[in-house]
N, C-alpha and C positions, 0 to 999 in steps of 0.2 A: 415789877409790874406797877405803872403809873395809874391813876385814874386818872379819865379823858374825857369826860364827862363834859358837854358842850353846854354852855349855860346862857341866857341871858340875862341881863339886871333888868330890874323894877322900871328904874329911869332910863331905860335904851329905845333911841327913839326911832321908828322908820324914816329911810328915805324915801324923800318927797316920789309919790309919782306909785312908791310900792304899793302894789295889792295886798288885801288880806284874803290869802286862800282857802286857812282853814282857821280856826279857833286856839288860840293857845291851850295847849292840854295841861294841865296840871298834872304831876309826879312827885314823887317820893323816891329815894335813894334806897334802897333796899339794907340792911347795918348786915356788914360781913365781915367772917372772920378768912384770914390767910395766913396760910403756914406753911413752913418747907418742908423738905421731906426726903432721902437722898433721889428718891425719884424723880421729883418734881414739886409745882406750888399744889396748895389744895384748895381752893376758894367754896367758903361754906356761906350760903345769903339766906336770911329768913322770909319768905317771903309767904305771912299767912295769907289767909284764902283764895291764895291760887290752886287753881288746878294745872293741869296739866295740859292740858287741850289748851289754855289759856295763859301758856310760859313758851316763851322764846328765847333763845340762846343760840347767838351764834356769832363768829369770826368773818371779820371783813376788814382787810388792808389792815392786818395786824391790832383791829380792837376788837375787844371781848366785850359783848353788849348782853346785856341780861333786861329782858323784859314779861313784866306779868299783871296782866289782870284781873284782880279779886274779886269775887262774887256773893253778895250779902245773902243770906242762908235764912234770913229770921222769919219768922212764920207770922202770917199777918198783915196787915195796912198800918205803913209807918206814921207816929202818933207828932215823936218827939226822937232827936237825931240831935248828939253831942259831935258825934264824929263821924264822918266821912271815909269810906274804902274808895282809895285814889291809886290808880295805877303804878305799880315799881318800875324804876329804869334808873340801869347804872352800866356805864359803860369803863372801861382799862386797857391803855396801852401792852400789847405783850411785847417782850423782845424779841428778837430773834433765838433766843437761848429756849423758847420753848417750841417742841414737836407739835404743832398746831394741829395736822393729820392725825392727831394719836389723842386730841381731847376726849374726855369721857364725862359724863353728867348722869346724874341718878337723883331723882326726887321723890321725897318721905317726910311724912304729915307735913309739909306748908315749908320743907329746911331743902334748900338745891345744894347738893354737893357735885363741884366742879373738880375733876382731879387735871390738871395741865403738867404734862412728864419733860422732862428735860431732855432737850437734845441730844443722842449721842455724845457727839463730837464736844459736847460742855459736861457730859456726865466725868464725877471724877475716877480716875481709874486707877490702881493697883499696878505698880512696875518691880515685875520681877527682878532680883538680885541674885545673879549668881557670883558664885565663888569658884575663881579659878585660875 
């Protein structure tokens, strides 16, 4: 599983004549962990104060796109701000090798756990030996 994650640079310039339709959104990469499994991959992304209502995940032409935006909780009229809650987004090539129909996803306190199962036909298998 690649990340595909579509980027622009700093110095990349428009061609002449292009509109600006919306505002460059600023993101953050979500730090995830993946591991295999005989099942399948597991993809785990931390992604604090998101909810739920306010996470996206989904498959499209074989990328896996995770998106979430965070919602500051603090009680009060803000004074003074070190840092900033900036939306996650991260997206991965899958291959063919994973069951895409059979994704599964569960999210707990602020951590998405992605389980992606492997294909049959790539699962490995057990070949009986007889003697005879």
């Amino acid at each position: 599983m690649a990340e595909k994650t579509v980027a622009t640079s700093p110095g990349q310039q428009k061609p002449a004549g292009a509109e600006e339709t919306r505002t460059q959104e600023r993101h953050v990469a979500p730090p995830v962990d993946i591991y295999e499994t005989e099942e399948g991959l597991v993809v785990m992304a931390d992604l604090p104060g998101v909810s739920r209502e306010s996470l996206d995940v989904r498959v499209d032409n074989n990328i896996l796109t995770i998106r979430g935006v965070p919602k500051s909780v603090t009680p009060g009229d803000l004074v003074y701000r070190e840092f900033e809650l900036v939306p996650f987004f991260r997206q991965f090539e899958l291959s063919d090798k994973i069951d895409q129909a059979r994704i599964t996803a569960e999210f707990k306190l602020g951590v998405l756990t992605l389980r992606l199962p492997k294909a049959e036909e790539v699962k490995p298998r057990k070949i009986e030996v007889t003697v005879g």
